[in-house]
Structure formats: C-alpha cells, structure tokens
Residue, then its C-alpha position, 0 to 999 in steps of 0.5 A: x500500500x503506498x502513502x500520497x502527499x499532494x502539496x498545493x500551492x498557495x498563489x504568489x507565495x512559496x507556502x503550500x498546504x499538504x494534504x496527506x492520505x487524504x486525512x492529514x494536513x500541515x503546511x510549508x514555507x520559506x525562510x524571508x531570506x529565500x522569499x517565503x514568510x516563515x509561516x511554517x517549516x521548509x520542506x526541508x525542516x520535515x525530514x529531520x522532524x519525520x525521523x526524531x517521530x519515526x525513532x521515538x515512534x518505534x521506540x515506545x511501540x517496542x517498549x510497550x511490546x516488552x512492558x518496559x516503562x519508559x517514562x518520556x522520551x526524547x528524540x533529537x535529529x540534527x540533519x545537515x543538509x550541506x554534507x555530502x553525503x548528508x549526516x544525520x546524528x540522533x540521540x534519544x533520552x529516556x525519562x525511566x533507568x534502563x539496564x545495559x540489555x534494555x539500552x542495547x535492544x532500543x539501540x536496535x530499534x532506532x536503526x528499525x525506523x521505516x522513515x530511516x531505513x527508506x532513506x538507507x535504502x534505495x529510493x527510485x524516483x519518477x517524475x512528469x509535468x502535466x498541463x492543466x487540459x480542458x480549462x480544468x481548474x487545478x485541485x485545490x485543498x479544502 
C-alpha cells in the first residue's frame, strides 16, 4: 500500500498546504531570506522532524511490546543538509533507568525506523509535468 502527499500551492507565495492520505494536513514555507514568510517549516525542516517521530515512534511501540516503562522520551535529529553525503546524528533520552540489555535492544530499534531505513535504502524516483487540459481548474485543498 503506498502513502500520497499532494502539496498545493498557495498563489504568489512559496507556502503550500499538504494534504496527506487524504486525512492529514500541515503546511510549508520559506525562510524571508529565500522569499517565503516563515509561516511554517521548509520542506526541508520535515525530514529531520519525520525521523526524531519515526525513532521515538518505534521506540515506545517496542517498549510497550516488552512492558518496559519508559517514562518520556526524547528524540533529537540534527540533519545537515550541506554534507555530502548528508549526516544525520540522533540521540534519544529516556525519562525511566534502563539496564545495559534494555539500552542495547532500543539501540536496535532506532536503526528499525521505516522513515530511516527508506532513506538507507534505495529510493527510485519518477517524475512528469502535466498541463492543466480542458480549462480544468487545478485541485485545490479544502
């Protein structure tokens, strides 16, 4: 089953609303600097937020599974877009104690993150450009 995201764009501005399986919405922007109004992360700023979601996800989902409490958790990505290749360092903090097992296991799961292991892995992208025919007005978000 695949995940769709349509972007639609908001006239003359960079900002556009998102909609996502259908169900879920947010928004993105531009810096001032690059002509937008900082009204809401680049798209850009989503990758790094996606993976520190991802890990923590993943980790209190296991947690759960060995019903080991947790307490918070705390997941910290720093994405340098400028690296090549690009670097992403994560920590995550936990609320709770945990023996040396326990740190060792959740270890694993950070790396089991689908968001982390997508870009791990091969991505294949395909693209086209189609022209609005008919005078069809484009999609817009409701």
């Amino acid at each position: 089953m695949s995940l769709k995201a349509t972007s639609f764009s908001t006239p003359g501005s960079l900002r556009q609303e998102v909609v996502i399986d259908g169900r879920f919405r947010l928004a993105t922007d531009q810096p001032a600097r690059l002509g937008g109004t900082d009204g809401a992360p680049s798209p850009h700023e989503l990758l790094p937020a996606a993976i520190a979601a991802c890990v923590s996800t993943n980790i209190l989902m296991y947690a759960r599974t060995k019903g080991w409490e947790l307490g918070a958790v705390e997941t910290v990505v720093d994405y340098d877009p400028h690296a090549t290749p690009r670097t992403c360092a994560i920590v995550v903090r936990v609320e709770r104690r945990l023996d040396v097992l326990q740190l060792a296991r959740l270890d694993k799961v950070v790396a089991t993150c689908p968001v982390r292991r997508a870009l791990e892995g091969a991505v294949v992208f395909s693209e086209r450009i189609e022209p609005a025919t008919g005078g069809r007005p484009l999609l817009r978000a409701v």
